[in-house]
ZADO-1210 file (C-alpha; in nm, 4 decimals, padded with zeros to 6 digits):
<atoms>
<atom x="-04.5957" y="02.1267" z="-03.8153" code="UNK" pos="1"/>
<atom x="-04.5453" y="01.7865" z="-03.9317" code="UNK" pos="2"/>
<atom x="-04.2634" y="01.8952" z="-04.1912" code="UNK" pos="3"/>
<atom x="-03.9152" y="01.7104" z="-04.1491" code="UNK" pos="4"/>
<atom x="-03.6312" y="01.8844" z="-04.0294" code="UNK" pos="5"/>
<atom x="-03.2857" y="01.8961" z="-04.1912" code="UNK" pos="6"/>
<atom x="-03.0134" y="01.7710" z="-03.9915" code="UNK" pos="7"/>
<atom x="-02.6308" y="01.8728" z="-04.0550" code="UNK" pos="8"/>
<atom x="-02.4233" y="01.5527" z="-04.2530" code="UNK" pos="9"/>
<atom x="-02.1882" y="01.5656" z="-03.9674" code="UNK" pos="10"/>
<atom x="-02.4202" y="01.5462" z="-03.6732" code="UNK" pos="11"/>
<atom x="-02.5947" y="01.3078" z="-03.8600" code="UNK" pos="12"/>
<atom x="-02.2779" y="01.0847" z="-03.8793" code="UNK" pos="13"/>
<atom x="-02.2230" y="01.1550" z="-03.5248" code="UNK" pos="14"/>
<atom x="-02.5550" y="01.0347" z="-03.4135" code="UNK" pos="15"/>
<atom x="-02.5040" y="00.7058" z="-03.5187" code="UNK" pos="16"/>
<atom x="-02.1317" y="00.6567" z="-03.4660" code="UNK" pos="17"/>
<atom x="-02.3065" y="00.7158" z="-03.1010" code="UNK" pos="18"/>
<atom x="-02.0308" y="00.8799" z="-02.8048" code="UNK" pos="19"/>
<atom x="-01.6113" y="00.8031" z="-02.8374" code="UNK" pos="20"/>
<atom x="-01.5567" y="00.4463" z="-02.6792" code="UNK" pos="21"/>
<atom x="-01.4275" y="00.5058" z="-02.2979" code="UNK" pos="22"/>
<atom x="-01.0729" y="00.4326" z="-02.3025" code="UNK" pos="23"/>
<atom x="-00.9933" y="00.1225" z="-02.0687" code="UNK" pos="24"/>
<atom x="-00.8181" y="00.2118" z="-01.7629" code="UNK" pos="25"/>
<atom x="-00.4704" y="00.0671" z="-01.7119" code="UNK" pos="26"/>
<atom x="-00.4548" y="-00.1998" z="-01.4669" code="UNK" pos="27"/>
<atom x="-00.1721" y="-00.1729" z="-01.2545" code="UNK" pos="28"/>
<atom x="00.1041" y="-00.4359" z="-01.2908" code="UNK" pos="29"/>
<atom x="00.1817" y="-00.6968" z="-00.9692" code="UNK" pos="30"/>
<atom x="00.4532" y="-00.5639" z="-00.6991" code="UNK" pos="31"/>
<atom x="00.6708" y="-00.8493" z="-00.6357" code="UNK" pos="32"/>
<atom x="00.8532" y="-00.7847" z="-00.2788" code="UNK" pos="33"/>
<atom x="01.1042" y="-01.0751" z="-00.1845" code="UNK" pos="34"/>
<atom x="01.3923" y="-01.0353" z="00.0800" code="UNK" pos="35"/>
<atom x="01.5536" y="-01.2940" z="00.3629" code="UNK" pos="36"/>
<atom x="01.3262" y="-01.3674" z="00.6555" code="UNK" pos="37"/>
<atom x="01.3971" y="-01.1020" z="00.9290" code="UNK" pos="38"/>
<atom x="01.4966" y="-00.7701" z="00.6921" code="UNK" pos="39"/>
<atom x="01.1927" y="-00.5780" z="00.7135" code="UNK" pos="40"/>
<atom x="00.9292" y="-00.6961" z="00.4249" code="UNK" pos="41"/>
<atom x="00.6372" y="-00.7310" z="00.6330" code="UNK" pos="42"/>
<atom x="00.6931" y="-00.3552" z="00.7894" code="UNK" pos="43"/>
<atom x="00.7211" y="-00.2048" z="00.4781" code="UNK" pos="44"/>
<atom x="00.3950" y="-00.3811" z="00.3267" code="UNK" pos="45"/>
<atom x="00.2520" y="-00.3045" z="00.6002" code="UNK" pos="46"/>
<atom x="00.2932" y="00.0656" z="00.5544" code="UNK" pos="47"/>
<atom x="00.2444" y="00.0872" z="00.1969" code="UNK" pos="48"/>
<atom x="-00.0975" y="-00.0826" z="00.2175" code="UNK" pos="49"/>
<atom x="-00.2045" y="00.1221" z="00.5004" code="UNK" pos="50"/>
<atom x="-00.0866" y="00.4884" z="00.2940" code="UNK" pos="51"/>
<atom x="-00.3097" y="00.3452" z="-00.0299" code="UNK" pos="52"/>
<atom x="-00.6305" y="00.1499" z="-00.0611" code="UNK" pos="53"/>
<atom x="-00.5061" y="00.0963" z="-00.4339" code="UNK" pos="54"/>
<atom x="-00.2837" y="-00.1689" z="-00.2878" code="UNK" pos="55"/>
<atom x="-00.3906" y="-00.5663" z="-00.2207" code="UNK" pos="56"/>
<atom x="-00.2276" y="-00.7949" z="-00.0376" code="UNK" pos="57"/>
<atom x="-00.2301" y="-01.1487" z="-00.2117" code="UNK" pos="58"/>
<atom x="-00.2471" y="-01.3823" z="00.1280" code="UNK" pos="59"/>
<atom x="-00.0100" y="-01.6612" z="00.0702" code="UNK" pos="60"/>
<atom x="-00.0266" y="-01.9921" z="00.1899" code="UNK" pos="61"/>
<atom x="00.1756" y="-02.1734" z="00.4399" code="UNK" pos="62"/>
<atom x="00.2099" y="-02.4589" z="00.6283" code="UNK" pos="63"/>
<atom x="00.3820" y="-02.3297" z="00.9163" code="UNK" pos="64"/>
<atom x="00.2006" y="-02.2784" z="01.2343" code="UNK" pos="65"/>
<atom x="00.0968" y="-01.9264" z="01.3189" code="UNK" pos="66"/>
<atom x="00.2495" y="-01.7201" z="01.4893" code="UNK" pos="67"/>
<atom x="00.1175" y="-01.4663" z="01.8371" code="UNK" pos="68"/>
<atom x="-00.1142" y="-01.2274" z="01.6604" code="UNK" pos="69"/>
<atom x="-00.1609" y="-01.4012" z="01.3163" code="UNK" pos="70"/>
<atom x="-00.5277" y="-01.4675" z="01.1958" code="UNK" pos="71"/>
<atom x="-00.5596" y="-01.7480" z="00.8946" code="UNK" pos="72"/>
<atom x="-00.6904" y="-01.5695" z="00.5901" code="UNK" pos="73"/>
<atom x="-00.5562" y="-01.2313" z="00.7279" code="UNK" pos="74"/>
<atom x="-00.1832" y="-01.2510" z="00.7397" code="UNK" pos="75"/>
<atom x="-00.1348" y="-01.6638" z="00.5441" code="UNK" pos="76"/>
<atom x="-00.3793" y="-01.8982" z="00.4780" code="UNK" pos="77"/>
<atom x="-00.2504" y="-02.1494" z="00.7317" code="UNK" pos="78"/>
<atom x="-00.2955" y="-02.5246" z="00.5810" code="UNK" pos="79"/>
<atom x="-00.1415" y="-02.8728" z="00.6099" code="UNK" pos="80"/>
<atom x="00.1272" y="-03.0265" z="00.4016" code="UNK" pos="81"/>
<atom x="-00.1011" y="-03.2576" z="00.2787" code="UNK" pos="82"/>
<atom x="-00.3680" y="-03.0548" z="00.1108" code="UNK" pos="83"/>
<atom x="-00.1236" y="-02.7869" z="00.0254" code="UNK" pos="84"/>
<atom x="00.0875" y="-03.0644" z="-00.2054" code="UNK" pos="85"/>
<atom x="-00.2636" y="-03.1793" z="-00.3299" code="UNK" pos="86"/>
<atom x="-00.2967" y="-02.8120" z="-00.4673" code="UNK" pos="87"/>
<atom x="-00.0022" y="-02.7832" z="-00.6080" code="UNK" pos="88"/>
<atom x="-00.0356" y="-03.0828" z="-00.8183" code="UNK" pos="89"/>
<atom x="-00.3243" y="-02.9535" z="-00.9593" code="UNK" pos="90"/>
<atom x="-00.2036" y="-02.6442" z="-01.0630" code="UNK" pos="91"/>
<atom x="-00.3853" y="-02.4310" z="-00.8242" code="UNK" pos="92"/>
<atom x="-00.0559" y="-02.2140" z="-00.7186" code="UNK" pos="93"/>
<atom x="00.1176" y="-01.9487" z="-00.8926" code="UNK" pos="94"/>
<atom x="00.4717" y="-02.0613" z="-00.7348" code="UNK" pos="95"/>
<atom x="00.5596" y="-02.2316" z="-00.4333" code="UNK" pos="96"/>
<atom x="00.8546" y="-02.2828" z="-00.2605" code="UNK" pos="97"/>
<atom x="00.9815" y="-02.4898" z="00.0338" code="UNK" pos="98"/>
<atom x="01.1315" y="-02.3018" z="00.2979" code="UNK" pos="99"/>
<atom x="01.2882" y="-02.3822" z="00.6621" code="UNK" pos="100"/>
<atom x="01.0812" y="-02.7326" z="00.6764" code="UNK" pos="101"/>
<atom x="00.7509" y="-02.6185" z="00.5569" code="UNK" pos="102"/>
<atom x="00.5607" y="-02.5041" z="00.2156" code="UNK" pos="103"/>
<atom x="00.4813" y="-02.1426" z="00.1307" code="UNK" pos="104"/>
<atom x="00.3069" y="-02.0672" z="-00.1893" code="UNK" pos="105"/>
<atom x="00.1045" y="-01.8327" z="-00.3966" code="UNK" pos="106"/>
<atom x="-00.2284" y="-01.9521" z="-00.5248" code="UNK" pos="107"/>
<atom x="-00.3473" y="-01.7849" z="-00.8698" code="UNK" pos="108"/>
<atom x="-00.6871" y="-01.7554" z="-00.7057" code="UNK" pos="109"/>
<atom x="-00.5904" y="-01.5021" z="-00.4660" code="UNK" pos="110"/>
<atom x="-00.3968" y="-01.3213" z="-00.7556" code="UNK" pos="111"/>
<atom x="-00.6758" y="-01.2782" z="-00.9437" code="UNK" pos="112"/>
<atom x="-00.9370" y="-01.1361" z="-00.7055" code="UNK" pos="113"/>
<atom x="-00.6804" y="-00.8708" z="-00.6554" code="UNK" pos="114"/>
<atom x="-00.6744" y="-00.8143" z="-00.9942" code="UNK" pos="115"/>
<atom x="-00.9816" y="-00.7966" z="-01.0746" code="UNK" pos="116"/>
<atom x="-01.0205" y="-00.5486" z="-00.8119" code="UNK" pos="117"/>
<atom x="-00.8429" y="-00.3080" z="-01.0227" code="UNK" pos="118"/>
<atom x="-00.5574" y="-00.3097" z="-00.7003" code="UNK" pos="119"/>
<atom x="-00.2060" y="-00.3385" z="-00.7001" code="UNK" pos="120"/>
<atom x="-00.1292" y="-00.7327" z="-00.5949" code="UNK" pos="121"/>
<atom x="00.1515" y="-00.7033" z="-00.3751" code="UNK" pos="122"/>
<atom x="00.3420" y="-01.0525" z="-00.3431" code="UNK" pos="123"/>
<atom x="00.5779" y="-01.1615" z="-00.0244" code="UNK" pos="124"/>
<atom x="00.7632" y="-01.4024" z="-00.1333" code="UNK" pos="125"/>
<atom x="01.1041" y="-01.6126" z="-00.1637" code="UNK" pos="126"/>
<atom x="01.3256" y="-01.6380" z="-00.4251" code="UNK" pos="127"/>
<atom x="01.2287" y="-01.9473" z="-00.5326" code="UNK" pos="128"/>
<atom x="00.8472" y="-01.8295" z="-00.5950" code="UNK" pos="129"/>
<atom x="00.9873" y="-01.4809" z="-00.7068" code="UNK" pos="130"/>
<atom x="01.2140" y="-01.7304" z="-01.0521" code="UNK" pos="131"/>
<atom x="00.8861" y="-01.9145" z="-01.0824" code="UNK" pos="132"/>
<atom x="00.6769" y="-01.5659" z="-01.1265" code="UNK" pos="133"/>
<atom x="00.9241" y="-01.4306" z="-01.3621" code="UNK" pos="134"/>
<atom x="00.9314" y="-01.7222" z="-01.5334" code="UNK" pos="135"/>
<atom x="00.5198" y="-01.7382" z="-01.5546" code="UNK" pos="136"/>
<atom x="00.5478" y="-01.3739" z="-01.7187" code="UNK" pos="137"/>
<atom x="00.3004" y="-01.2569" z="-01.4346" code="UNK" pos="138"/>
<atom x="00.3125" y="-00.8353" z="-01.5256" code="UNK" pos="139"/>
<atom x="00.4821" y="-00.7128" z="-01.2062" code="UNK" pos="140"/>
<atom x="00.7900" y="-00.5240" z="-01.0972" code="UNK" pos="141"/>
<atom x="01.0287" y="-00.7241" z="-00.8865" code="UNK" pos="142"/>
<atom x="01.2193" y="-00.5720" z="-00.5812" code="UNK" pos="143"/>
<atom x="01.4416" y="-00.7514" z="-00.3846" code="UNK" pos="144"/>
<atom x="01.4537" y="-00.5896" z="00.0276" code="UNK" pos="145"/>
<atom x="01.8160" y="-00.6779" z="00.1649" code="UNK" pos="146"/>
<atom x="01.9846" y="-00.5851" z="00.4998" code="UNK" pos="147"/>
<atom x="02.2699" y="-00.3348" z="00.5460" code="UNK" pos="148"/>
<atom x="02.4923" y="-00.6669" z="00.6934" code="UNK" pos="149"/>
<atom x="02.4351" y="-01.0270" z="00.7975" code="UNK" pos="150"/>
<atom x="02.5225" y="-00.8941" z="01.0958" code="UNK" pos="151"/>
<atom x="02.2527" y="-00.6428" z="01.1601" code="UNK" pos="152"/>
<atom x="01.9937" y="-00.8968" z="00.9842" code="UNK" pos="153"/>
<atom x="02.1154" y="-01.1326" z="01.2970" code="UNK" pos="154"/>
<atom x="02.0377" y="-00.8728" z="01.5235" code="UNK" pos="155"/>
<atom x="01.7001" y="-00.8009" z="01.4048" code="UNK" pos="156"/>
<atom x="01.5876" y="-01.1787" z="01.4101" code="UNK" pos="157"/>
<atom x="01.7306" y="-01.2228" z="01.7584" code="UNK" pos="158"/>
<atom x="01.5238" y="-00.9030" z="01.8431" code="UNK" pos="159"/>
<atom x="01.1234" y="-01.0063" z="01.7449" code="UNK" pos="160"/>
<atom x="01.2381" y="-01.3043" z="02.0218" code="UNK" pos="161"/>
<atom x="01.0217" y="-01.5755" z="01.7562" code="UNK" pos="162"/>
<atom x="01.2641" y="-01.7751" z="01.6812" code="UNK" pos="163"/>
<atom x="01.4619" y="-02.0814" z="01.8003" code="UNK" pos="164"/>
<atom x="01.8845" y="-02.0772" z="01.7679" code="UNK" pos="165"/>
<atom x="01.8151" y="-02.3547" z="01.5287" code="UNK" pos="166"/>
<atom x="01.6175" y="-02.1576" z="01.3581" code="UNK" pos="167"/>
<atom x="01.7969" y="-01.8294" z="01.3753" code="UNK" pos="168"/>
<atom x="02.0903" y="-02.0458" z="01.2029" code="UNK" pos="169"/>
<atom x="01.9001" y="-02.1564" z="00.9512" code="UNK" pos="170"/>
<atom x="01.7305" y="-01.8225" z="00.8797" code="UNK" pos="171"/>
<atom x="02.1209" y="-01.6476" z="00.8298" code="UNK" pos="172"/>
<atom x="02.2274" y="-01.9387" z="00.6390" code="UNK" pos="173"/>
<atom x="01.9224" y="-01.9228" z="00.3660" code="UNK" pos="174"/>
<atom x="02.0102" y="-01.5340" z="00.3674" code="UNK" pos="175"/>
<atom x="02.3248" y="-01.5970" z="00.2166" code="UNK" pos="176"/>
<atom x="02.1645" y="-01.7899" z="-00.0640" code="UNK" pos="177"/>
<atom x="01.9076" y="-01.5126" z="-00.0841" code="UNK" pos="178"/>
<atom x="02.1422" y="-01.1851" z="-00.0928" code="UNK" pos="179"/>
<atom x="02.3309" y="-01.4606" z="-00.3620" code="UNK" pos="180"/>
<atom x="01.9958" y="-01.4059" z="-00.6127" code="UNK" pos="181"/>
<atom x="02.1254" y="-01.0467" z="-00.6450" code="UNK" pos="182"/>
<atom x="02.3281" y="-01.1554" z="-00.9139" code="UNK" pos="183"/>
<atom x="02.1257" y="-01.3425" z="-01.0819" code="UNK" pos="184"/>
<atom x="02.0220" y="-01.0726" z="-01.4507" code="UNK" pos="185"/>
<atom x="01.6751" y="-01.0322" z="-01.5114" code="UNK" pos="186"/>
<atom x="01.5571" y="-01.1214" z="-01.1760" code="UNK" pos="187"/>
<atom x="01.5271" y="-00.8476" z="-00.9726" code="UNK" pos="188"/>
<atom x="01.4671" y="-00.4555" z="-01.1232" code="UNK" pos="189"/>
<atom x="01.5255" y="-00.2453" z="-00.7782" code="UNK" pos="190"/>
<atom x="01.7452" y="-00.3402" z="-00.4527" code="UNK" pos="191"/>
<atom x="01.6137" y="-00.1678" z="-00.1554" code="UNK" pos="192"/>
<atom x="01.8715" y="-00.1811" z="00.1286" code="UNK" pos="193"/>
<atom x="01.6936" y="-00.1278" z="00.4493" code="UNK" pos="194"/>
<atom x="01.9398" y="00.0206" z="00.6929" code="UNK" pos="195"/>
<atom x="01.6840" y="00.3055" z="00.7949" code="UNK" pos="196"/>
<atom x="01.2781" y="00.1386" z="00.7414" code="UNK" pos="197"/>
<atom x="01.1589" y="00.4822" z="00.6230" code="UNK" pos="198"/>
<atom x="01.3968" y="00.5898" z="00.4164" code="UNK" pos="199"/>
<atom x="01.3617" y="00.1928" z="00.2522" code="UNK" pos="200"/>
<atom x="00.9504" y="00.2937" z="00.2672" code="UNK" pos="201"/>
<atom x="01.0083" y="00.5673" z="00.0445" code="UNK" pos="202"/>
<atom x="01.1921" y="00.3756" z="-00.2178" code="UNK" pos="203"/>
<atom x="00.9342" y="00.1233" z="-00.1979" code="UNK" pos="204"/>
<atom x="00.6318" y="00.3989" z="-00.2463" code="UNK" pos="205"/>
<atom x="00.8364" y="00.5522" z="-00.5630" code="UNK" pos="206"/>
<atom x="00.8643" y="00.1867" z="-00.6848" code="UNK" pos="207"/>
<atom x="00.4735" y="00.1014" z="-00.5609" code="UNK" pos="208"/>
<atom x="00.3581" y="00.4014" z="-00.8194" code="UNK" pos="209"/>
<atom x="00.4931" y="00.2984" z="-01.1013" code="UNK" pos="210"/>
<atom x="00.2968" y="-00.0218" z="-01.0568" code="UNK" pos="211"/>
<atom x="-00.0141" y="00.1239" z="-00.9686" code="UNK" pos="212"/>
<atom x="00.0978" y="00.2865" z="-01.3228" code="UNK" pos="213"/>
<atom x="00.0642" y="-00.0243" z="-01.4929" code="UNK" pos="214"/>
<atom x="00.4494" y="00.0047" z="-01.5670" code="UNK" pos="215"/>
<atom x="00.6769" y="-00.3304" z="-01.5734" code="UNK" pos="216"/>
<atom x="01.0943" y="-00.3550" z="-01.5336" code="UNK" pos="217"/>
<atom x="01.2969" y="-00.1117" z="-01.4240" code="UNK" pos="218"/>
<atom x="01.4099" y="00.2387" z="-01.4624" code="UNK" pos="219"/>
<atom x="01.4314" y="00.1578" z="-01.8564" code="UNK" pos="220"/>
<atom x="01.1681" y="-00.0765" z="-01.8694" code="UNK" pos="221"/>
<atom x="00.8694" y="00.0208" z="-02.1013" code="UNK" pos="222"/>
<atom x="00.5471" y="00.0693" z="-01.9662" code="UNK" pos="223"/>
<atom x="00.2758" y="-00.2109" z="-01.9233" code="UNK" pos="224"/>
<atom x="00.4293" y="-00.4447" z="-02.2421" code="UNK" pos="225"/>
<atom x="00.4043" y="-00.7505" z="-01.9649" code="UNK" pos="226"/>
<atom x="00.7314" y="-00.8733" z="-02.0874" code="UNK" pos="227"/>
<atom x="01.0866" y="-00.8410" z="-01.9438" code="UNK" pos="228"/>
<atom x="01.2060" y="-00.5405" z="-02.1243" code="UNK" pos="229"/>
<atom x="01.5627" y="-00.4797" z="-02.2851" code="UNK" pos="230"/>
<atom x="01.7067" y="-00.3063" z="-01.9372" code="UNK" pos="231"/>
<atom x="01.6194" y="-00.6673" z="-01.7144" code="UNK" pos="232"/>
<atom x="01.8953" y="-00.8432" z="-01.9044" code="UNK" pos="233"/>
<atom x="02.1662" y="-00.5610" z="-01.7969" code="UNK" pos="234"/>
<atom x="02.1068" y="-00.6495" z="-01.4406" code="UNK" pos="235"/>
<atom x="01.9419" y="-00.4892" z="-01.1303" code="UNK" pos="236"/>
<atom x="01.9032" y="-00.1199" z="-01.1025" code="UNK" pos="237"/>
<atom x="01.9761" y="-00.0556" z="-00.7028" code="UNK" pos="238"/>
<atom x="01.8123" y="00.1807" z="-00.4683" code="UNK" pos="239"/>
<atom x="01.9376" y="00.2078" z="-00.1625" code="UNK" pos="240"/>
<atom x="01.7976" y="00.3404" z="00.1710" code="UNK" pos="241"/>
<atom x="02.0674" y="00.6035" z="00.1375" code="UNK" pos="242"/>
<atom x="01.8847" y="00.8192" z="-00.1702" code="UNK" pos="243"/>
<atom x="01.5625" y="00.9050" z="00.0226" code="UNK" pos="244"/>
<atom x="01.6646" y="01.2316" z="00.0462" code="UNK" pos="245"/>
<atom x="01.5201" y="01.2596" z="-00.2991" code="UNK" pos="246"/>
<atom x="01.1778" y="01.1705" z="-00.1894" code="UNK" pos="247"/>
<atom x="01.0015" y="01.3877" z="00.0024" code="UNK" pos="248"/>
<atom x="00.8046" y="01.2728" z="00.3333" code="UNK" pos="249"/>
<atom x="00.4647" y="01.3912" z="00.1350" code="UNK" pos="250"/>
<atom x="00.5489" y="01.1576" z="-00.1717" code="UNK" pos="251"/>
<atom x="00.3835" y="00.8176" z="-00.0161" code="UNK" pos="252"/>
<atom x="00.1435" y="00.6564" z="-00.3038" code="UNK" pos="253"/>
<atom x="-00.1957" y="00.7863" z="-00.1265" code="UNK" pos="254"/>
<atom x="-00.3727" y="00.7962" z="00.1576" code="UNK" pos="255"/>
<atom x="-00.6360" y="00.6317" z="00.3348" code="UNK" pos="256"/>
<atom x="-00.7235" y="00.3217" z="00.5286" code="UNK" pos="257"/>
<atom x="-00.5346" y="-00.0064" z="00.5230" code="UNK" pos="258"/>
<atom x="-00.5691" y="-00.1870" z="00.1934" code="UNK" pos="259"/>
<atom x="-00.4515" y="-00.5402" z="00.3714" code="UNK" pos="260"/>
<atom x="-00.2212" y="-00.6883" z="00.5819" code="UNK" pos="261"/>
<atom x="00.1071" y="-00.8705" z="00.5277" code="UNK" pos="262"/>
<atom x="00.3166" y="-01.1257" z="00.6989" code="UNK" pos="263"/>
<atom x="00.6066" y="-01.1586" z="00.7143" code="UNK" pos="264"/>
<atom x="01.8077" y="-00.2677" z="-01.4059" code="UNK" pos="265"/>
<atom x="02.0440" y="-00.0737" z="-01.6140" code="UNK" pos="266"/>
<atom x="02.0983" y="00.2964" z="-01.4607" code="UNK" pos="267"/>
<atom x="01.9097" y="00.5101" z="-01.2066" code="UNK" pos="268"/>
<atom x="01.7552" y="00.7428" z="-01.4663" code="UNK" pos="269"/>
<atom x="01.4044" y="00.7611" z="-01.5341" code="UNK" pos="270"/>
<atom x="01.1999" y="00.6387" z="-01.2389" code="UNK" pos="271"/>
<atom x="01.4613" y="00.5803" z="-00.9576" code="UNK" pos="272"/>
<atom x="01.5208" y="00.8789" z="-00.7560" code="UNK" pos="273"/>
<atom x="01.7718" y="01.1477" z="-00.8500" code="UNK" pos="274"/>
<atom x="02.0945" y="01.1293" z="-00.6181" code="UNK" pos="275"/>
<atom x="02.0214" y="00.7710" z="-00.5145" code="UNK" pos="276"/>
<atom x="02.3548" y="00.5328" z="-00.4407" code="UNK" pos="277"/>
<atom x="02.3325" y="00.3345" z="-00.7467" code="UNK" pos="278"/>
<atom x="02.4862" y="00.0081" z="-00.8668" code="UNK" pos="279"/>
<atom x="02.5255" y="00.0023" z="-01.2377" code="UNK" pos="280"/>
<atom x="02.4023" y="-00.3865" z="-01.2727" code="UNK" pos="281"/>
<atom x="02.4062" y="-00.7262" z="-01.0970" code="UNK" pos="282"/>
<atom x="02.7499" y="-00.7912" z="-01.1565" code="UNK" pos="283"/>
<atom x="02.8328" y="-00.4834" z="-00.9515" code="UNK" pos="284"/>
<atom x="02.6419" y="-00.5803" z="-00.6833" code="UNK" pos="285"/>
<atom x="02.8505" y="-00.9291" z="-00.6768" code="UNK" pos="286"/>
<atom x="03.1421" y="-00.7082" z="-00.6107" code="UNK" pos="287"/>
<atom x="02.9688" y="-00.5296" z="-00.2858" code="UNK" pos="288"/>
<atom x="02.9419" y="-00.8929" z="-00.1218" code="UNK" pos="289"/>
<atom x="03.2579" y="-00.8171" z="00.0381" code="UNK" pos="290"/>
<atom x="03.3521" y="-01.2417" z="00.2189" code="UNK" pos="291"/>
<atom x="03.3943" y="-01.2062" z="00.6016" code="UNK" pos="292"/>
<atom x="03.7086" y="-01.3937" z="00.7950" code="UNK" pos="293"/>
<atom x="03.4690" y="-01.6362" z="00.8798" code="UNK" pos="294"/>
<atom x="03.3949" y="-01.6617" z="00.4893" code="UNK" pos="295"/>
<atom x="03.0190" y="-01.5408" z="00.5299" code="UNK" pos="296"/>
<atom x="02.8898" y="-01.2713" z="00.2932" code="UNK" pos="297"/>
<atom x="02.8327" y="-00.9291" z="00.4266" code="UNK" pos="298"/>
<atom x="02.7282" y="-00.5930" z="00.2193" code="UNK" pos="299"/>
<atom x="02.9768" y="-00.3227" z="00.2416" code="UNK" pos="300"/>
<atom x="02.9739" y="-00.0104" z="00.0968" code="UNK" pos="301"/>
<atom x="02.9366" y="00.0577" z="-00.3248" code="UNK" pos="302"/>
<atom x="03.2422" y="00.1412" z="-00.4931" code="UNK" pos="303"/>
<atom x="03.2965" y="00.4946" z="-00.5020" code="UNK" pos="304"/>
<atom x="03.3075" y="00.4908" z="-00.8669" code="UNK" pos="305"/>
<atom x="02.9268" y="00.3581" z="-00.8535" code="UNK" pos="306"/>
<atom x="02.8057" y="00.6741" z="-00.6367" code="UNK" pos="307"/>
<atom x="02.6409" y="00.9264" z="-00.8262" code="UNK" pos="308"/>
</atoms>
């Protein structure tokens, strides 16, 4: 009794090392969702929140008045032109944009609670915001929703019966613009064409996991670098509505209760989905804007030499 016992080097050294740091989990990257007003964003939010708690809404702000059904702080922060330009001035949004007579914005205080949260920050916004996000290196994925026509985006804004004709007019004219940003290289990484809302949801869940991943870009993009990678300056990689085939009804991103609620580049390898309708880059997509007689912009079917 009393005597000192040997202990082996190596334990010894282990001892007081102490346990193998925990490695830090990866914190998923921002999904940034931005489409013209009437083609579906909202839905599809909607959905993917309520399949996965890991998923959190960042509530915008707006100046518009709400709408039947909309609670402030739920679906927009609704605010007055006055103290939203006071905010903005003192650098209290992430972007902002001004849209159909009235401010929306992003405010890096509801960012970062999501964050911080460990979630997913899912952002609505315009195009405006979505240059002004890219251009703030915010680590996110960028996916731009568009309709199968202007036609059936018409019909869809004339349906929800919200809307003024002035307003409708407006909406279809600032579409144009919008479906325009589709050119634009290093903008967008994945075009979702809704023409059937769950074949678009499951492109959007396959996209939504590789955030939750911590991953940035698109199909080439490395993972969780939070910087454009080498595949953003080749253009857009699209996935269209017409490649859910290749993801299964039982692939959504989780399950569980609602997470929130929302208002309103190079190839398809890697993550995109195998057999999806793809267009090589940007400039391809340029060439599916197919003018009207009237001169208005409609999307028309992908070169058959773009179908794989």
């Amino acid at each position: 009794m009393g005597a000192e016992q040997s202990v082996p080097a190596g334990e010894a050294v282990a001892a007081a090392e102490g346990p193998p740091p925990r490695e830090e989990a990866v914190r998923p990257s921002a999904l940034v969702i931005v489409g013209p007003s009437g083609v579906g964003k909202g839905t599809l939010i909607n959905r993917l929140m309520e399949a996965d708690r890991r998923f959190g809404f960042s509530c915008s702000h707006t100046t518009r008045p709400p709408r039947e059904g909309e609670l402030n702080g739920v679906h927009y922060h609704f605010t007055t032109h006055e103290a939203m330009e006071a905010d903005i001035v003192a650098g209290k949004f992430l972007e902002h944009a001004h849209v159909h007579k009235n401010i929306y914005g992003t405010s890096i205080q509801a960012v970062h609670d999501v964050a911080t949260a460990g979630r997913c920050c899912v952002l609505d916004i315009d195009v405006q915001g979505a240059r002004q996000v890219r251009k703030a290196g915010l680590k996110a994925i960028f996916v731009f929703i568009a309709p199968p026509s202007l036609a059936e985006l018409e019909q869809r804004l004339r349906g929800r019966a919200t809307d003024s004709e002035e307003q409708i007019t407006t909406r279809l004219r600032n579409a144009q613009e919008e479906l325009e940003s589709a050119k634009e290289p290093g903008l967008y990484d994945y075009i979702i064409i809704n023409s059937d809302l769950d074949e678009a949801y499951h492109q959007l869940a396959s996209v939504a996991r590789s955030a939750l991943a911590g991953e940035v870009g698109g199909p080439e993009g490395s993972a969780g670098t939070g910087t454009a990678p080498a595949a953003a300056a080749a253009g857009a990689a699209a996935v269209t509505a017409g490649a859910a085939a290749a993801a299964a009804p039982g692939a959504e991103p989780g399950s569980g209760g609602s997470g929130g609620t929302s208002g309103s580049r190079g190839t398809t390898q890697g993550r995109s989905s195998p057999g999806a309708v793809a267009l090589n880059s940007a400039a391809t997509f340029k060439g599916w804007l197919q003018p009207t007689a009237d001169g208005q912009l409609q999307i028309g079917s992908p070169p058959a030499d773009q179908v794989r």
